[in-house]
C-alpha positions in Angstrom: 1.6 -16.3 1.0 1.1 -13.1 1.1 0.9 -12.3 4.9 5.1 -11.7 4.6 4.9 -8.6 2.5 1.9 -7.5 4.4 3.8 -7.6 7.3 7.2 -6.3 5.9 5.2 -3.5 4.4 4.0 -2.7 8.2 0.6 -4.5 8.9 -0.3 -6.5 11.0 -2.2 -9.7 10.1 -4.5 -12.3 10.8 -5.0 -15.2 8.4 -7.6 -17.5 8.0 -7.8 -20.5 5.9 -11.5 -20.5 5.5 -14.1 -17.7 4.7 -16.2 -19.3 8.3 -13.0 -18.7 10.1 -12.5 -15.4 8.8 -16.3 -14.1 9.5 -15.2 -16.1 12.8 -12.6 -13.6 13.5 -13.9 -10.7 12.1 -17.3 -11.0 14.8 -14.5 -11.5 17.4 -11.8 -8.8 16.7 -11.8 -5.7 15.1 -10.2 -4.8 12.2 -9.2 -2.1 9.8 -9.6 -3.6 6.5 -10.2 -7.0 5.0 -8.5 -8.4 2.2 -10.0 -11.3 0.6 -9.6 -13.7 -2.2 -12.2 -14.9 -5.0 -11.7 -17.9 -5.2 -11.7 -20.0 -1.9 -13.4 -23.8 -1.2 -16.4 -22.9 1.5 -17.8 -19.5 0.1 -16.1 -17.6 -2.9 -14.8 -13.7 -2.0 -18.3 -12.1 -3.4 -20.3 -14.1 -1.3 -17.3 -13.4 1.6 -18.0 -9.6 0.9 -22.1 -10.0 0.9 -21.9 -11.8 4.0 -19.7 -8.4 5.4 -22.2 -6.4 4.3 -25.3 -7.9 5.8 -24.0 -7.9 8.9 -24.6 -4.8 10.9 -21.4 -5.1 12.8 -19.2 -5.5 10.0 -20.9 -3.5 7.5 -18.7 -0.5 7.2 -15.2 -2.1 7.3 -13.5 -1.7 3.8 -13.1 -4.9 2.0 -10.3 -5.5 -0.9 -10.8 -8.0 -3.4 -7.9 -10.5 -4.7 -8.4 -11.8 -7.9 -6.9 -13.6 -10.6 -10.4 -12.7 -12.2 -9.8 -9.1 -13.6 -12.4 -8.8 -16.0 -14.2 -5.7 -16.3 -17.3 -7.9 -15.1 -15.5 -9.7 -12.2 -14.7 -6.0 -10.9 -18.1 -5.3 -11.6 -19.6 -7.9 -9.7 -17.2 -7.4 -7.0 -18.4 -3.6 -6.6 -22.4 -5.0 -6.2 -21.1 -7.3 -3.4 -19.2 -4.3 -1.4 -15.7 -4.6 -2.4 -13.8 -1.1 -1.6 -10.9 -1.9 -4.1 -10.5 -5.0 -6.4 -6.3 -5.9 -7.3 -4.8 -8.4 -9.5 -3.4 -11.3 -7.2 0.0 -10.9 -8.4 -0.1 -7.0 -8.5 1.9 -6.3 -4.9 2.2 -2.7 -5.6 -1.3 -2.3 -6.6 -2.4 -4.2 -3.1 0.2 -1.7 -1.0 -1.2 1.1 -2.4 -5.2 0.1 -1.9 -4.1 -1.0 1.9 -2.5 2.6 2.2 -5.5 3.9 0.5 -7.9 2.3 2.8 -6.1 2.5 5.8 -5.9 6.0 5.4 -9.8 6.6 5.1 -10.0 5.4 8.8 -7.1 7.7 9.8 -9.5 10.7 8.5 -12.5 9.4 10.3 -11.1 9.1 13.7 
């Protein structure tokens, strides 16, 4: 749904319909930021984001939460698991500006 005004925004993306084919592609490609939703069927976005984190490959690429779940606790919780930035699903601005944000982290390290 979103992937349109990612891509009009000027990203490129990859989706994947599962959290195991998104670690899939993650341990097979390399990427510059990962955005992820809460709630999906196989492995919600916290567990997603843990799983990231764990792994010595993937460890330092920025992750942004999508979340209908906005509470201060939900952000919270989504900090503990690794999350860079945590946005409101329906908050397109907000997500632009944490892609830009993150995006431009990596420009300064290179």
């Amino acid at each position: 749904m979103l992937a349109p005004v990612l891509k009009a925004a000027g990203y490129k993306v990859r989706t994947a319909p599962t959290a195991q084919e998104g670690l899939a592609a993650l341990r097979s490609q390399t990427f510059d930021v990962v955005l992820t939703d809460i709630e999906m069927p196989d492995m919600d976005g916290f567990e997603f984001a843990e799983t990231i984190r764990s792994d010595h490959n993937l460890s330092q690429v920025p992750i942004i939460a999508l979340s209908a779940m906005v509470s201060p606790a939900a952000i919270e919780r989504g900090r503990q698991a690794g999350f860079h930035d945590y946005v409101a699903k329906f908050d397109r601005p907000g997500l632009i500006a944490a892609l830009k944000e993150q995006t431009a982290e990596i420009k300064k390290a290179a």
